[in-house]
N, C-alpha and C positions, 0 to 999 in steps of 0.2 A: 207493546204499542202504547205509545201516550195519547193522553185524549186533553187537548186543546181548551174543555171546559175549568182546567185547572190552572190556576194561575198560581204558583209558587212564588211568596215571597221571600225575598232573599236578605232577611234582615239580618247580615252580620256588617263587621265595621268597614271590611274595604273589598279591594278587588283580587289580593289575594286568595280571603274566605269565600270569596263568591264564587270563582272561576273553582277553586276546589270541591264547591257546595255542589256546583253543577256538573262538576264531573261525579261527583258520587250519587249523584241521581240518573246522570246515563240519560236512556234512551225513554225509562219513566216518565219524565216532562219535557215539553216543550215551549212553555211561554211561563216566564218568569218577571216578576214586579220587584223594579231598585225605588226606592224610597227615599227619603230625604234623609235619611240617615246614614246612608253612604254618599250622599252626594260631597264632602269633603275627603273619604279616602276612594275618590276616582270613580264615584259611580255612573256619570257619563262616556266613561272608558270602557265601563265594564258594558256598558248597555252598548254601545257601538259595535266589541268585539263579537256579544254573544249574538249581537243580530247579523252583521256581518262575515263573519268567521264561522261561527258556528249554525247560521240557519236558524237561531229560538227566536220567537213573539216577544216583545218587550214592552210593558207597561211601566210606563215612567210616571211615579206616584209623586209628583211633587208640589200637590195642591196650591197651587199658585191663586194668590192675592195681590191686589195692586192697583192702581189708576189704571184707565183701561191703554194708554197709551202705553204703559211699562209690560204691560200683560200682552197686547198686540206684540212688540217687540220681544220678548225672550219666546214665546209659541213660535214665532217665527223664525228664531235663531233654533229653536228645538226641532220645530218640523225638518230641520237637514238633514238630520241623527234619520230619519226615514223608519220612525221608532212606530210601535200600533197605538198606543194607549198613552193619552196624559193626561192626570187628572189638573183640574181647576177647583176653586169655590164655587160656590152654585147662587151669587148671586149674578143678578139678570146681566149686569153690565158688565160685569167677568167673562164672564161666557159668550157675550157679542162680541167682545175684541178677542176674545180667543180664537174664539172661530172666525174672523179674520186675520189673525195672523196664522194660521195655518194654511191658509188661501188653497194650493191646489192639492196639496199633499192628502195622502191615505193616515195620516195621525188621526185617529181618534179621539175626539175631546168630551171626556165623561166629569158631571160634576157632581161635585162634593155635596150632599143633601144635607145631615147630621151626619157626625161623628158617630159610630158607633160605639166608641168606648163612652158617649155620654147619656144622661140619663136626664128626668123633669128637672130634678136639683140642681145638675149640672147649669140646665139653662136659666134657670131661676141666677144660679147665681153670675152668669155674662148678661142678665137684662137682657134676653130674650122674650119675646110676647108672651104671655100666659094662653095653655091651652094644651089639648093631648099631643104628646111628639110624634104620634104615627101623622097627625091632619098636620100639624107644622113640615112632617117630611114631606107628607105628599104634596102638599104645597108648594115647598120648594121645588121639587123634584118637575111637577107641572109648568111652573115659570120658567126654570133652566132650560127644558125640553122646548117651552116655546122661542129663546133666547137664541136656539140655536144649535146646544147640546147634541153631540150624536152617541149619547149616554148620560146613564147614572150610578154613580157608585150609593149603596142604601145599605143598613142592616137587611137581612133575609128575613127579618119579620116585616119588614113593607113590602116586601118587592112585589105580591101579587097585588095587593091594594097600587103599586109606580104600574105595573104592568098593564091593569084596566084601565090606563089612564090613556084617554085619546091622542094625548101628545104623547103617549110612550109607544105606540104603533110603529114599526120599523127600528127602535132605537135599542141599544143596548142596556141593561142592567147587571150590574157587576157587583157582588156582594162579599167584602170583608167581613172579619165578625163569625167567621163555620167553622165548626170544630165535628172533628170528626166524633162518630158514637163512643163514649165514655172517655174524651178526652177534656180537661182541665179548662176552664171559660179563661183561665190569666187577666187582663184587666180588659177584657169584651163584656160587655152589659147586654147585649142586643144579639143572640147567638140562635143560631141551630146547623143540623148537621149537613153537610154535602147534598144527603137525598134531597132532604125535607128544601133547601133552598132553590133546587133545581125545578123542582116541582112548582114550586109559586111562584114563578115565572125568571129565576135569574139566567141569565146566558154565560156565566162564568163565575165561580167565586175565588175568594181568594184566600190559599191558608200556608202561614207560617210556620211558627216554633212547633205545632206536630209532627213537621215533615223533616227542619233541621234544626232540631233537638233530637231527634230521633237517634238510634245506634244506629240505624240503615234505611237513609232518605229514601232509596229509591224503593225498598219495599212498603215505606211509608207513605211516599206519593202512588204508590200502587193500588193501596189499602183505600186510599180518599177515593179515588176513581172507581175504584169497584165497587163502590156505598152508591156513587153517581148514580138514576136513573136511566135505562138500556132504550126504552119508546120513546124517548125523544131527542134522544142521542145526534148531535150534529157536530162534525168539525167543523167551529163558526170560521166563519172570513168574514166577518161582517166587519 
């Protein structure tokens, strides 16, 4: 039985490797994330089929930036795809015309807080405000939520600090960035494991190259879920 708090991402180059990826994981997951990395070998294709054909959750990561009119316009050429999850930037006026152009549709629109592959240095060097990154996340993560957001993607080291946050009441947190116990951080700066993220308040995380790098995905995404916490366990629909 798969469990819904996992979101597999499916970072190979097109729709071939994908549609293969998901068949060797079976019946182990259910809701799977295409990236922008496949968006040039058909990963709009790929995300149509497995939502419609195959029945999976599809979070479409393709953090969208833009004048707010351009960002209105492609959320609402996306909202068709009747996809769960797309991510944005999480600044204030990204995330207003997003969520209007998603108008009536069930897309989820989660925004982009930091990066978790980046770190103070990182932002030191984009001329970023000075200050600790967990209070610049929460930060952002509060403005998006008031903005509009019906989510936040964060490292798992904020998510209970985004979670007490009163504008995170009812909304979703979605944490990149987890690696399972005794597996390899790769270029993730901002990590912990399945349990531990669930626990500080995330409703979904999301993990890659452990599950397909693996020799056997589906025992692999087996392994993440079974590290999951059982007390608070929900097949979300939110």
């Amino acid at each position: 039985m798969s469990d819904d708090r996992l979101i597999v991402a499916l970072d190979v180059p097109n729709v071939v490797q994908g549609l293969d990826l998901v068949a060797r994981i079976g019946s182990a997951a259910s809701f799977y994330k295409i990236g922008l990395g496949m968006l040039t070998g058909g990963g709009l294709a790929l995300a149509n089929e497995l939502k419609h054909e195959q029945g999976k959750r599809i979070f479409l990561d393709m953090k969208l930036f833009d004048i707010g009119a351009t960002i209105e316009a492609a959320v609402r050429g996306l909202a068709e795809y009747d996809l769960d999850f797309l991510t944005v930037h999480g600044d204030p006026q990204v995330v207003t015309a997003a969520a209007t152009g998603k108008g009536g549709s069930g897309m989820k629109i989660l925004a982009v807080t930091i990066l978790t592959s980046l770190d103070r240095a990182d932002l030191d060097a984009n001329l970023i405000k000075p200050g600790d990154l967990r209070d610049i996340t929460l930060e952002r993560a509060a403005r998006a939520l008031a903005a509009g957001a019906d989510g936040v993607i964060a490292s798992p080291q904020e998510a209970a600090l985004i979670r007490a946050l009163p504008e995170a009441t009812g909304k979703l947190i979605v944490t990149p960035g987890v690696r399972p116990a005794g597996a390899a951080a790769g270029d993730q700066k901002r990590i912990a494991t399945p349990h531990q993220a669930i626990t500080d308040g995330a409703d979904h995380i999301v993990v890659g190259r452990p599950i397909w790098q693996a020799q056997n995905p589906a025992t692999a995404a087996r392994a993440v879920i079974a590290e999951l916490p059982r007390d608070n366990f929900l097949s979300s629909s939110l």
